[in-house]
Biotite code that builds the C-alpha atoms (Angstrom):
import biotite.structure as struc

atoms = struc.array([
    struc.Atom([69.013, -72.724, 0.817], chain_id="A", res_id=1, res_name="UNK", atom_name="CA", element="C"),
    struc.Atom([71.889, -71.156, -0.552], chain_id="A", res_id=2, res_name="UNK", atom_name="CA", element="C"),
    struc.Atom([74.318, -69.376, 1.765], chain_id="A", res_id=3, res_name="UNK", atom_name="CA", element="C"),
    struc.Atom([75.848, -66.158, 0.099], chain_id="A", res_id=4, res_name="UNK", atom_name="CA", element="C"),
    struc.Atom([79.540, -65.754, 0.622], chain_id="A", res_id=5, res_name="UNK", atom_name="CA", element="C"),
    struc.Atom([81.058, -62.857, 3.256], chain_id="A", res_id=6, res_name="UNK", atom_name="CA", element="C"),
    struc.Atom([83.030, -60.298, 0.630], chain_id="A", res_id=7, res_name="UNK", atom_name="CA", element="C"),
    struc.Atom([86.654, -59.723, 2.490], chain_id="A", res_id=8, res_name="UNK", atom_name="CA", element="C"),
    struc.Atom([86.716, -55.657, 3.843], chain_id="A", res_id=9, res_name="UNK", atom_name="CA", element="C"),
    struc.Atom([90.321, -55.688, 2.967], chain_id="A", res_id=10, res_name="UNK", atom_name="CA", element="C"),
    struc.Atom([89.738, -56.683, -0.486], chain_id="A", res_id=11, res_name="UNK", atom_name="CA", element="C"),
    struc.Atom([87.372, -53.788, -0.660], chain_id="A", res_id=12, res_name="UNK", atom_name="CA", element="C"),
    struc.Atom([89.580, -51.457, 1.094], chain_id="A", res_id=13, res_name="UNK", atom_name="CA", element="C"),
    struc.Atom([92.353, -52.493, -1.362], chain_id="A", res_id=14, res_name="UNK", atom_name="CA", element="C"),
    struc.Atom([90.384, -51.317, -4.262], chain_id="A", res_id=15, res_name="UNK", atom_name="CA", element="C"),
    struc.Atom([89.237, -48.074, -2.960], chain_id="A", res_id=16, res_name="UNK", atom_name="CA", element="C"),
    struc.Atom([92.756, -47.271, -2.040], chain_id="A", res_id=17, res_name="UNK", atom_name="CA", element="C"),
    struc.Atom([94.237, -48.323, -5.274], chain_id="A", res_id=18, res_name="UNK", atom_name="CA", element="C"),
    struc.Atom([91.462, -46.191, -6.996], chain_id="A", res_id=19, res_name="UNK", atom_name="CA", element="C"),
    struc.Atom([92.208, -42.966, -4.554], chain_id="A", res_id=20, res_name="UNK", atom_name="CA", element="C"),
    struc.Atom([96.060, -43.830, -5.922], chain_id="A", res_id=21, res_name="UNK", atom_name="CA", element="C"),
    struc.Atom([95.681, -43.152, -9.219], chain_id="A", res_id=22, res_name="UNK", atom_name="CA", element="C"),
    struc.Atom([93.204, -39.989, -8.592], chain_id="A", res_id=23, res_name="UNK", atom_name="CA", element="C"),
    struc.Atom([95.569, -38.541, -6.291], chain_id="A", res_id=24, res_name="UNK", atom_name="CA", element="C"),
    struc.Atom([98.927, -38.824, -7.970], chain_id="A", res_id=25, res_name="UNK", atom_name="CA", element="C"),
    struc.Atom([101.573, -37.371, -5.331], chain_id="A", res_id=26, res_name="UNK", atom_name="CA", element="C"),
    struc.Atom([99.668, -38.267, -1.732], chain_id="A", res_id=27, res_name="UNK", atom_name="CA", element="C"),
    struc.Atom([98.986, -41.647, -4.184], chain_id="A", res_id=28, res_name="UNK", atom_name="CA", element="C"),
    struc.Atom([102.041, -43.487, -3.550], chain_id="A", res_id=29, res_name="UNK", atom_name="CA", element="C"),
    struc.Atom([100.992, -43.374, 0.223], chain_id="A", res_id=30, res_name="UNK", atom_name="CA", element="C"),
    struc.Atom([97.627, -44.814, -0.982], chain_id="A", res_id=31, res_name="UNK", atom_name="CA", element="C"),
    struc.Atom([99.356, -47.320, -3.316], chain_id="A", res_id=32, res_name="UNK", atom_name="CA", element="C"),
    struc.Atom([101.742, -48.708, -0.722], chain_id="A", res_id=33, res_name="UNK", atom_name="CA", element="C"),
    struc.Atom([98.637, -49.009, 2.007], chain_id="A", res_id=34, res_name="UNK", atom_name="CA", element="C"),
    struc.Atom([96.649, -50.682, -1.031], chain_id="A", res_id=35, res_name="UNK", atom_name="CA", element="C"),
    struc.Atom([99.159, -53.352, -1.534], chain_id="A", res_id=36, res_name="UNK", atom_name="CA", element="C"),
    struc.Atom([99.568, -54.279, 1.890], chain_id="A", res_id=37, res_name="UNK", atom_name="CA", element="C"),
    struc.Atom([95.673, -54.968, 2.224], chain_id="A", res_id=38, res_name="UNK", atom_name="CA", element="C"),
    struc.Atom([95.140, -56.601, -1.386], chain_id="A", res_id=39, res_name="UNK", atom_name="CA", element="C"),
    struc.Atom([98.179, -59.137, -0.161], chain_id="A", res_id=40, res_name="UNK", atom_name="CA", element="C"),
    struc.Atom([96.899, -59.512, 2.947], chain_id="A", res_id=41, res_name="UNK", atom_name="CA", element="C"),
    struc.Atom([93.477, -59.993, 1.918], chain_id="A", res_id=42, res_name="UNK", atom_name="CA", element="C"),
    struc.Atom([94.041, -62.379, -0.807], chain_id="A", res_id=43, res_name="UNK", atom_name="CA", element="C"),
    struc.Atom([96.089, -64.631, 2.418], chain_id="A", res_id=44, res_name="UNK", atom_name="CA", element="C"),
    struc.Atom([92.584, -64.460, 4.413], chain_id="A", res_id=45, res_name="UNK", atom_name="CA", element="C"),
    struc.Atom([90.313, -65.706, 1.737], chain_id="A", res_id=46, res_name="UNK", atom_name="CA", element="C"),
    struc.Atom([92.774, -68.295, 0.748], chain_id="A", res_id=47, res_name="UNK", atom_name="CA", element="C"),
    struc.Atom([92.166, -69.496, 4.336], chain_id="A", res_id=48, res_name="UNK", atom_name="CA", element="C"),
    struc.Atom([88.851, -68.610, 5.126], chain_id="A", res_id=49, res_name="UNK", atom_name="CA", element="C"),
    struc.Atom([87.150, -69.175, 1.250], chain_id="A", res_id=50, res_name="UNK", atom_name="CA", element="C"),
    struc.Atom([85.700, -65.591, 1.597], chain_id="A", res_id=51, res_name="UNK", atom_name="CA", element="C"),
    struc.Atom([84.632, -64.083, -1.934], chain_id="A", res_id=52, res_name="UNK", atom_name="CA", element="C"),
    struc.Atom([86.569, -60.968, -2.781], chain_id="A", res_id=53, res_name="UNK", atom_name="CA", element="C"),
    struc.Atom([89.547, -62.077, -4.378], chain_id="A", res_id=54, res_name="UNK", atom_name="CA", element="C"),
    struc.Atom([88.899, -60.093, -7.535], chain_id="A", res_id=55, res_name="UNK", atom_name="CA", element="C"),
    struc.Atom([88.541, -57.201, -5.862], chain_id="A", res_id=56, res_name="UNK", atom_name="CA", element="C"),
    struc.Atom([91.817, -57.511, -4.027], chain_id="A", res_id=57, res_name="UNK", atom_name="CA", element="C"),
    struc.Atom([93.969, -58.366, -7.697], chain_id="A", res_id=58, res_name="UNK", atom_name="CA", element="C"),
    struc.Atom([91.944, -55.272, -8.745], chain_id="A", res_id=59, res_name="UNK", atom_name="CA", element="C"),
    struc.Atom([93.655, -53.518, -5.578], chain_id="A", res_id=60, res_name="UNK", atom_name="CA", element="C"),
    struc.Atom([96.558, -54.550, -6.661], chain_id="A", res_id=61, res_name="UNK", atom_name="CA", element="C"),
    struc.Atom([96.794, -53.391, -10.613], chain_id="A", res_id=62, res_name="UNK", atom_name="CA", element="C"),
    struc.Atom([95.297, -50.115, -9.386], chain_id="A", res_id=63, res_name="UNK", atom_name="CA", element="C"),
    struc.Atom([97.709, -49.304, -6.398], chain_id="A", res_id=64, res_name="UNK", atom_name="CA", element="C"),
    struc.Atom([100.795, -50.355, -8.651], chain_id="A", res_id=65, res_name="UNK", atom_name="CA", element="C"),
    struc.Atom([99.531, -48.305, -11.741], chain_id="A", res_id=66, res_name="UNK", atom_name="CA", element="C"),
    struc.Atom([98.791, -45.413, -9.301], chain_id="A", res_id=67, res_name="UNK", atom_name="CA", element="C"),
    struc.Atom([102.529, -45.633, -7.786], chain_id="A", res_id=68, res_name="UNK", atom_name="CA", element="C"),
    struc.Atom([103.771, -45.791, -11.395], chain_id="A", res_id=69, res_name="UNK", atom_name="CA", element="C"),
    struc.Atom([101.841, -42.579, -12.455], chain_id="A", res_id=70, res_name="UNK", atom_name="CA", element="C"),
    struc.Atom([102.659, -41.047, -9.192], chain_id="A", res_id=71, res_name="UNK", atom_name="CA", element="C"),
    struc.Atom([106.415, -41.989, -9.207], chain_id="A", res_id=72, res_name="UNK", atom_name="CA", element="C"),
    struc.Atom([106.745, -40.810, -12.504], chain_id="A", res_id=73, res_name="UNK", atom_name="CA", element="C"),
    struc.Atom([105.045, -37.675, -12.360], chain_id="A", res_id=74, res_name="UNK", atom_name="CA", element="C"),
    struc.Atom([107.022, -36.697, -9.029], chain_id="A", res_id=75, res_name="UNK", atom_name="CA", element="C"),
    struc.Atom([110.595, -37.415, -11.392], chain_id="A", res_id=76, res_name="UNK", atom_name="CA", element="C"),
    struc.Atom([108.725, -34.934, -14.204], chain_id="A", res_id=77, res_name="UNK", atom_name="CA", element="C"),
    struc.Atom([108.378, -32.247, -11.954], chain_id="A", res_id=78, res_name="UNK", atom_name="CA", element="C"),
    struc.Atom([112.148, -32.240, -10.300], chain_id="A", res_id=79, res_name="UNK", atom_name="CA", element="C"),
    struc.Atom([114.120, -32.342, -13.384], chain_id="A", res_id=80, res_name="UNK", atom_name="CA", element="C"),
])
């Protein structure tokens, strides 16, 4: 029988929070940053424990850095 793969929490985590990042643009560099943390430190535990969920923690990634772009940039718009 075939035994399904555990999906990594953080990975999943690191998605929603890199999703909430680019819906929330000012409170989403908070999300961003916290998104980061858990894609990286996701993508360390399934390298170690061969967990499936490593494309949801690169799409963590893209979406938390996109969302501090938008969020950085639209925080400069407003102040100048």
């Amino acid at each position: 029988m075939d035994q399904k793969k555990s999906v990594n929490k953080k990975s999943i985590n690191a998605l929603t929070f890199g999703i909430i990042s680019i819906l929330i643009p000012f409170i989403g560099i908070i999300f961003g940053v916290i998104s980061l943390f858990l894609a990286n430190k996701s993508l360390k535990e399934i390298k170690t424990s061969k967990e499936s969920g490593s494309e949801l923690a690169v799409g963590g990634r893209v979406c938390s850095i996109i969302g501090i772009v938008i969020s950085l940039f639209l925080s400069t718009q407003i102040y100048i």
